[in-house]
C-alpha positions as a Python dict, from the first residue, in 0.01 Angstrom:
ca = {
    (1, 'X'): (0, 0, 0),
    (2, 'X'): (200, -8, 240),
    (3, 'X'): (487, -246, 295),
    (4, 'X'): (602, -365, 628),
    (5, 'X'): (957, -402, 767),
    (6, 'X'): (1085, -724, 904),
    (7, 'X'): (1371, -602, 1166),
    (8, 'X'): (1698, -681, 1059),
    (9, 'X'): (1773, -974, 1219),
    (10, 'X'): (1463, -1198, 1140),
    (11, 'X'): (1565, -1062, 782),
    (12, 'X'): (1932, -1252, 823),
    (13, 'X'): (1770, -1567, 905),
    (14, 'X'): (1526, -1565, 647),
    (15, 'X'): (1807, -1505, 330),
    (16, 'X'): (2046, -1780, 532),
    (17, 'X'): (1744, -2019, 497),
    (18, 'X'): (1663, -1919, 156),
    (19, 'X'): (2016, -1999, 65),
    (20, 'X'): (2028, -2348, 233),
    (21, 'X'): (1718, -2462, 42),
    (22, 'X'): (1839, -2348, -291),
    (23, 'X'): (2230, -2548, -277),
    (24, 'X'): (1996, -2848, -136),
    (25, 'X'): (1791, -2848, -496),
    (26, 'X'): (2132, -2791, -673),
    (27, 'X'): (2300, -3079, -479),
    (28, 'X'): (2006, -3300, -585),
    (29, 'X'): (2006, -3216, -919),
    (30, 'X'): (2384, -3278, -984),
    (31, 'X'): (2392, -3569, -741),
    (32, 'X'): (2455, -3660, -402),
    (33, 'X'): (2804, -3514, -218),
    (34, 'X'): (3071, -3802, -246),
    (35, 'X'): (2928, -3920, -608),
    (36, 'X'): (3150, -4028, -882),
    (37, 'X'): (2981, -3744, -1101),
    (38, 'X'): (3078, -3497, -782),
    (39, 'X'): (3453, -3592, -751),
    (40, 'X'): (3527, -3729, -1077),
    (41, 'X'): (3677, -3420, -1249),
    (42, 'X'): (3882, -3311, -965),
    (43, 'X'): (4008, -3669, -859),
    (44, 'X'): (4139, -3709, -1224),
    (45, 'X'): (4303, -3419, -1189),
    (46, 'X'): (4487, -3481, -888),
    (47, 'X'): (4597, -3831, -941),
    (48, 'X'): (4976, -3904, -1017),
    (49, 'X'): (5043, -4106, -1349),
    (50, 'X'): (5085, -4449, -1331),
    (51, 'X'): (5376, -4663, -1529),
    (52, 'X'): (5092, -4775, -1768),
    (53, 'X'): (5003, -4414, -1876),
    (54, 'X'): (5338, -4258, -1896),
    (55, 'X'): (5511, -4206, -2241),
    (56, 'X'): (5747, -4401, -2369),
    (57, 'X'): (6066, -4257, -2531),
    (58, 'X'): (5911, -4098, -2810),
    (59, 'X'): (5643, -3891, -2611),
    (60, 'X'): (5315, -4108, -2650),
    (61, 'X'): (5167, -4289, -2432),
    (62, 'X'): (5215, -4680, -2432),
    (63, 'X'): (5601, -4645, -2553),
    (64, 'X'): (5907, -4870, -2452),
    (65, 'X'): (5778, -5051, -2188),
    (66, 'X'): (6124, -5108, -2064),
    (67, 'X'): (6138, -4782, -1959),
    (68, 'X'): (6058, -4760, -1542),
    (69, 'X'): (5773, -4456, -1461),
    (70, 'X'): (5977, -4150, -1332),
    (71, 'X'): (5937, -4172, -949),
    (72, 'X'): (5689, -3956, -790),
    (73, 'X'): (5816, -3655, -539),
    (74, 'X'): (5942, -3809, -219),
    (75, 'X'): (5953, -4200, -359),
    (76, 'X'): (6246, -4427, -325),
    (77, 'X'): (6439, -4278, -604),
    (78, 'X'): (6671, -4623, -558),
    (79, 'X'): (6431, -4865, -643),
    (80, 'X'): (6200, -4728, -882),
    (81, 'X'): (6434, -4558, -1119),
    (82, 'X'): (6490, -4645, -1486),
    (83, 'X'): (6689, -5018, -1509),
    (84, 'X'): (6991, -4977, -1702),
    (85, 'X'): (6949, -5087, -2064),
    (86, 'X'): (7125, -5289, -2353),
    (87, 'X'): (7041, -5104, -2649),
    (88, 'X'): (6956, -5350, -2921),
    (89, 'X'): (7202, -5430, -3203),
    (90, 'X'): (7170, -5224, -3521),
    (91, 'X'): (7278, -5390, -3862),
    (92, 'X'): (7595, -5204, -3862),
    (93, 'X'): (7721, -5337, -3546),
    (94, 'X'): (7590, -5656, -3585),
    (95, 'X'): (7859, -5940, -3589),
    (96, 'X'): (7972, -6113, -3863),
    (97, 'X'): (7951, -6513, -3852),
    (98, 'X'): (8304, -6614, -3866),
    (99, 'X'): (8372, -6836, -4161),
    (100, 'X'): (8352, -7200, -4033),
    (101, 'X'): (8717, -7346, -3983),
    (102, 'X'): (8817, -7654, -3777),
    (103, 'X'): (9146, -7512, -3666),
    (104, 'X'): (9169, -7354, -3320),
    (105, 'X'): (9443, -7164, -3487),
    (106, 'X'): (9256, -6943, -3631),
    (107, 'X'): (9418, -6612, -3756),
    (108, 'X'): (9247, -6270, -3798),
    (109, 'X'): (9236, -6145, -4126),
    (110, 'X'): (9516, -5897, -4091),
    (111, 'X'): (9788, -5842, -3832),
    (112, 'X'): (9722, -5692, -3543),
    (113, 'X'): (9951, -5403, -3374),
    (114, 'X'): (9726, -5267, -3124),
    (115, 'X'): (9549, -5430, -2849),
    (116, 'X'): (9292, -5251, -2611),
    (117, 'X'): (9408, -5420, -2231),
    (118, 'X'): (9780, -5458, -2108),
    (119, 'X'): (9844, -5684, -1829),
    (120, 'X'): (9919, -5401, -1518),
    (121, 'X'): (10248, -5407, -1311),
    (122, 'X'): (10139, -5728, -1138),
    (123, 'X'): (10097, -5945, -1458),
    (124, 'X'): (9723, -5970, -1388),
    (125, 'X'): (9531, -5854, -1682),
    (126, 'X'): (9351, -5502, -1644),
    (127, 'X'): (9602, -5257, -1642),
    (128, 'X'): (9689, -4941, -1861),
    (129, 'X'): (9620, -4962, -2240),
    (130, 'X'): (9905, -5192, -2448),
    (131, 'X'): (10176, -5028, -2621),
    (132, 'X'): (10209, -5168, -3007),
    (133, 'X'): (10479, -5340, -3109),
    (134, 'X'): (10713, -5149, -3280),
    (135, 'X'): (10950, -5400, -3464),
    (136, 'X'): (10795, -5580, -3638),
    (137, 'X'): (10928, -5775, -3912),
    (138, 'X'): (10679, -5793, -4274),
    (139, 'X'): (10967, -5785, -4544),
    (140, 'X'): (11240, -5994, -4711),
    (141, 'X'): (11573, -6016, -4617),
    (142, 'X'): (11690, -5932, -4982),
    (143, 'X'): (11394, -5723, -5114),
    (144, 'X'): (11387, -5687, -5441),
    (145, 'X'): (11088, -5906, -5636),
    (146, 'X'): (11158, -6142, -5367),
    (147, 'X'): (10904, -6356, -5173),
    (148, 'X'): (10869, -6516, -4812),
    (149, 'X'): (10622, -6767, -4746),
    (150, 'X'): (10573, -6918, -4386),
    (151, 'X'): (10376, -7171, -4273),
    (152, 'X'): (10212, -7178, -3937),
    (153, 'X'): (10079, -7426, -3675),
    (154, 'X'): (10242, -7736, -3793),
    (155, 'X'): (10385, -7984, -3776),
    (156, 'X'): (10110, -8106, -3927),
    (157, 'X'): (9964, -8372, -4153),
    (158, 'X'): (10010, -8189, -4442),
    (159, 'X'): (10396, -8084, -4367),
    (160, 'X'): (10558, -8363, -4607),
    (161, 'X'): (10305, -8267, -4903),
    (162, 'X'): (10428, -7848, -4848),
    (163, 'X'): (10804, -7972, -4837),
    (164, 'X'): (10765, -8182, -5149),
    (165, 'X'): (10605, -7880, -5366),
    (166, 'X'): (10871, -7639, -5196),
    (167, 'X'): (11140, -7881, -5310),
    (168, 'X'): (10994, -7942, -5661),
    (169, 'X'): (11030, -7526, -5700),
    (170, 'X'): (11345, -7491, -5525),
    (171, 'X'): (11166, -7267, -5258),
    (172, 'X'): (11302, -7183, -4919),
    (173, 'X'): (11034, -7115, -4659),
    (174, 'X'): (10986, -7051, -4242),
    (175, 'X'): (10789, -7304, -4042),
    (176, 'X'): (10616, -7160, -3711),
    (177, 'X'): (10577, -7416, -3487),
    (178, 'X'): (10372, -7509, -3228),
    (179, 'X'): (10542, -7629, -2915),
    (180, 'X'): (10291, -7894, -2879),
    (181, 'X'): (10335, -8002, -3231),
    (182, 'X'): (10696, -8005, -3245),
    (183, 'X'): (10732, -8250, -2951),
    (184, 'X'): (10499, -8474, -3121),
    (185, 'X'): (10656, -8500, -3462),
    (186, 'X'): (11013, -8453, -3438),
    (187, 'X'): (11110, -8584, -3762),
    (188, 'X'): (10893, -8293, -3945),
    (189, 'X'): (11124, -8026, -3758),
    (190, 'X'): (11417, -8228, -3806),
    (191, 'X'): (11324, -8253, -4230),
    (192, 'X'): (11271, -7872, -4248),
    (193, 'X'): (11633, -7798, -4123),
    (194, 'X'): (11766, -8072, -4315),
    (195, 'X'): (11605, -7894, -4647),
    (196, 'X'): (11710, -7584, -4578),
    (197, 'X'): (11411, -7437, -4466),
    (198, 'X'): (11398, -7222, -4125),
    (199, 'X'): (11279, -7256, -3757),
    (200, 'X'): (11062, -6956, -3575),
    (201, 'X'): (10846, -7014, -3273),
    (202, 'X'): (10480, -7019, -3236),
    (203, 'X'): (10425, -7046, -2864),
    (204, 'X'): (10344, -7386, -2703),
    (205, 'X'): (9992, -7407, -2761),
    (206, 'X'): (9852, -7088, -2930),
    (207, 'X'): (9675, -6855, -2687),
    (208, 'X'): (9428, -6642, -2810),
    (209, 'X'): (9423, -6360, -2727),
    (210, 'X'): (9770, -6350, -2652),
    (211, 'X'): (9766, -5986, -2480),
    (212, 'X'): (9505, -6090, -2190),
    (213, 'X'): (9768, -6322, -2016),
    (214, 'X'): (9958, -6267, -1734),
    (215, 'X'): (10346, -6149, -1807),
    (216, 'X'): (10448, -6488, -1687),
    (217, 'X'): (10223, -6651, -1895),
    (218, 'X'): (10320, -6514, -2193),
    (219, 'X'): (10684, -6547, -2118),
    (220, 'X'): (10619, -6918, -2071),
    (221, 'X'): (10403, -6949, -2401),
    (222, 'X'): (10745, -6799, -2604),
    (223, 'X'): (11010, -6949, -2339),
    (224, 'X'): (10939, -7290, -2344),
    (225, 'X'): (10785, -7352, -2706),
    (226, 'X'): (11164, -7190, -2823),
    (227, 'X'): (11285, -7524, -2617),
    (228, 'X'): (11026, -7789, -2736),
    (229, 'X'): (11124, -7671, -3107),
    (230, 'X'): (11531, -7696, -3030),
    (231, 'X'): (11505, -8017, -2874),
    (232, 'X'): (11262, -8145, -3130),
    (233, 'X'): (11562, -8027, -3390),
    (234, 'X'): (11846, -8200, -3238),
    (235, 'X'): (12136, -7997, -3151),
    (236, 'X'): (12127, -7646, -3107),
    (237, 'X'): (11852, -7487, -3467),
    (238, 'X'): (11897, -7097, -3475),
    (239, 'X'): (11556, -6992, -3406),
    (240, 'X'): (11549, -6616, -3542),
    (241, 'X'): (11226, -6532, -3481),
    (242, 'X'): (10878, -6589, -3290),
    (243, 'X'): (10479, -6497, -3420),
    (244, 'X'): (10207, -6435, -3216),
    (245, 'X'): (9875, -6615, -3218),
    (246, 'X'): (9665, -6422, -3470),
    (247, 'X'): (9934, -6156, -3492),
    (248, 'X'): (9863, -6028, -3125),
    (249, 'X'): (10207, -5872, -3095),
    (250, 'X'): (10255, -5573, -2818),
    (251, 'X'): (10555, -5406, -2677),
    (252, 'X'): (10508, -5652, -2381),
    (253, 'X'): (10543, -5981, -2570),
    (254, 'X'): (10794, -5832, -2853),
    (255, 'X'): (10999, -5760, -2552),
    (256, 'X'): (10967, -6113, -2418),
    (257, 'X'): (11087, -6266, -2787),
    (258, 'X'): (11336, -6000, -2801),
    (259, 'X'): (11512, -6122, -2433),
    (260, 'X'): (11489, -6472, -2563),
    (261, 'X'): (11709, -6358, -2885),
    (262, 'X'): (11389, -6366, -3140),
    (263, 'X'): (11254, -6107, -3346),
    (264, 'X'): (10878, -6055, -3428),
    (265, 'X'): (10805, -6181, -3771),
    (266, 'X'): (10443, -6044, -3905),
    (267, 'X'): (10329, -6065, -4292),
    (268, 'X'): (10186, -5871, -4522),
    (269, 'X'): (9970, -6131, -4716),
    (270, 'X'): (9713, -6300, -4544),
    (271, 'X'): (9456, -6553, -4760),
    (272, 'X'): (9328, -6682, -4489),
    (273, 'X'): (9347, -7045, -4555),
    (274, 'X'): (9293, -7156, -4240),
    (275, 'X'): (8939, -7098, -4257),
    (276, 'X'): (8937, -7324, -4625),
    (277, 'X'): (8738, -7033, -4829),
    (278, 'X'): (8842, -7250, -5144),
    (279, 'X'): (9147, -7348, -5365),
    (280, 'X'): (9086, -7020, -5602),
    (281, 'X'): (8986, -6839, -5310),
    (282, 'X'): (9356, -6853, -5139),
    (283, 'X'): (9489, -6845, -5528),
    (284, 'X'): (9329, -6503, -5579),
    (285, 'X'): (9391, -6336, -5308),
    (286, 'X'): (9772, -6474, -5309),
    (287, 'X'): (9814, -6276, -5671),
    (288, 'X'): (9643, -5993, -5590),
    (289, 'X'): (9802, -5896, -5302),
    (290, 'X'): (10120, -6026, -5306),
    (291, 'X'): (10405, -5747, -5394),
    (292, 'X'): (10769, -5753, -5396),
    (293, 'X'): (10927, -5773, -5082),
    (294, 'X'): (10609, -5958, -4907),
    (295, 'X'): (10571, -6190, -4613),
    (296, 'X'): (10305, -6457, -4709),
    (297, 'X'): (10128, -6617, -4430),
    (298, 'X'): (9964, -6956, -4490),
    (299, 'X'): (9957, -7295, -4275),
    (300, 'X'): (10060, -7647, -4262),
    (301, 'X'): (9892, -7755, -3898),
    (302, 'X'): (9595, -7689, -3703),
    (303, 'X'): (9353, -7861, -3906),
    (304, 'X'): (9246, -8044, -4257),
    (305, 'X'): (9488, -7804, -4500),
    (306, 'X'): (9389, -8019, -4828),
    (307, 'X'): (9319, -7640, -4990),
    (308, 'X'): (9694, -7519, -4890),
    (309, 'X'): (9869, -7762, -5063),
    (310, 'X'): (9617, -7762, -5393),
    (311, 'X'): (9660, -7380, -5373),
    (312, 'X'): (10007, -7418, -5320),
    (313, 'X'): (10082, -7611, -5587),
    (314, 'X'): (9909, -7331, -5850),
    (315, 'X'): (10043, -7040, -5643),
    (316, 'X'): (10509, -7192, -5652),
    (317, 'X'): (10490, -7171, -6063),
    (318, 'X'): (10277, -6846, -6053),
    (319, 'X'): (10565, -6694, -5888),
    (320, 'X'): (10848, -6830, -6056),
    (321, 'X'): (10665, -6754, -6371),
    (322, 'X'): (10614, -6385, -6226),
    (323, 'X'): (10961, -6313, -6175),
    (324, 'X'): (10973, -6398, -5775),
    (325, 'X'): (11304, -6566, -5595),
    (326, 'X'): (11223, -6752, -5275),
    (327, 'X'): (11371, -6522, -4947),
    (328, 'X'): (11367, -6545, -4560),
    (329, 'X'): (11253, -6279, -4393),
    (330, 'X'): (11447, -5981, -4228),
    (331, 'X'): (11608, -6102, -3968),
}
């Protein structure tokens, strides 16, 4: 047999036909064009991420949701970047509840030297970091197995009971007084001169933090509680030395005490009786850290100090029986 030619050109038409109807059948097969089956592979593909599909922190999906999506390329980096966040508090950084305490005297458990903010040139708080104090005082005058116990915050309430047990043991001691206080009970300041006890200044009214006022606060705190303590005294009391609220002492305000004649009078024993942890409480940790030569800190004002003078009253034939005279401090 033989087969006939079709000229070249019907030829063309007939394959271009043949093609058409074949991708028709395909097309109806796997769907119409525009589908969801048609487009759904390659639309997925293309799609940016949304903020509920991106990972969190650790790489999975559905993480912090805290975390802001990344922007997308050529989005306004400024308002859908990550928010700045507060990391959440860990055990070890978590604060400590502060034992309860009515005073708002309230003293840290241990001096303090170094203070992160200075007051800049101005006076305004802010400025470079504070310089620590450098002198001072946290010894007896005589050394030796000599004591020095000071009271703080008062006149108080409880300043008659502390001057009776002193005077039972023949004790000397140092008063720091509030300005405030002093003005209001006169007679207490005059009794501790008259018993030979001593005078040292406690600011007017007990800022705290001391460091975070202004220069001219803090010379007014020292300045004019120095005066409301002389004129509560009658006459013209030696005041040797000044404290600072919670042992906030810098090379700013031990200047300030220094111009006004005073020296900066720390301690070394601290049983936090302020706070009223308990009679044996204070006992205990009197005893245990108390060594010759110390500074004792305890108080007679700023609040109910029932547990001083109990504590007190174990804590004056303790140290007689231990060998302990009664001392000022350096001065």
């Amino acid at each position: 047999m033989v087969k006939s030619r079709i000229p070249a050109p019907r030829r063309s038409l007939l394959l271009g036909a043949s093609a058409l109807l074949g991708t028709s059948a395909l097309l109806v097969a796997c769907g119409a064009q525009g589908s969801p089956s048609a487009l759904g592979d390659a639309a997925h593909r293309t799609a940016s991420p949304s903020a509920s599909t991106s990972a969190g922190p650790s790489g999975a999906a559905g993480g912090d949701p805290s975390v802001a999506a990344r922007p997308t390329p050529g989005g306004d980096a400024e308002t859908t970047a990550a928010p700045t966040r507060t990391p959440s508090p860990s055990a070890s950084s978590s604060p400590t509840p502060a034992a309860p305490s009515s005073s708002p005297y309230a003293s840290p458990s241990a001096p303090r030297t170094t203070v992160p903010a200075q007051p800049g040139p101005s006076g305004t708080p802010g400025g470079a970091s504070h310089a620590s104090a450098t002198n001072v005082l946290r010894h007896t005058a005589s050394g030796g197995r000599t004591v020095a116990l000071t009271f703080d915050d008062g006149p108080g309430p409880a300043t008659g009971q502390v001057l009776d047990l002193l005077a039972q043991y023949g004790a000397k001691a140092t008063f720091c007084e509030i300005g405030d206080n002093a003005k209001t009970r006169p007679a207490a300041v005059q009794r501790i001169l008259a018993e030979g006890h001593r005078l040292c200044d406690h600011t007017v009214d007990h800022p705290q933090p001391m460091h975070t006022q202004t220069h001219e606060q803090q010379v007014a705190e020292i300045r004019d509680a120095k005066a409301d303590i002389e004129r509560a005294a009658g006459g013209s009391p030696t005041i040797t030395w000044w404290r600072a609220p919670g042992g906030d002492f810098t090379a700013e305000n031990e200047r300030i005490g220094a111009d006004l004649g005073m020296k900066s009078l720390g301690w070394t024993v601290d049983p936090r009786d302020w706070s009223r942890p308990g009679v044996q409480a204070i006992v205990s940790t009197v005893q245990q850290n108390l060594r010759p030569g110390g500074v004792v800190l305890m108080h007679d004002g700023g609040g109910d100090r029932s547990q001083t003078v109990a504590a007190l009253k174990q804590l004056l034939p303790w140290m007689v029986a231990q060998g302990y005279t009664f001392d000022f401090p350096q001065s």
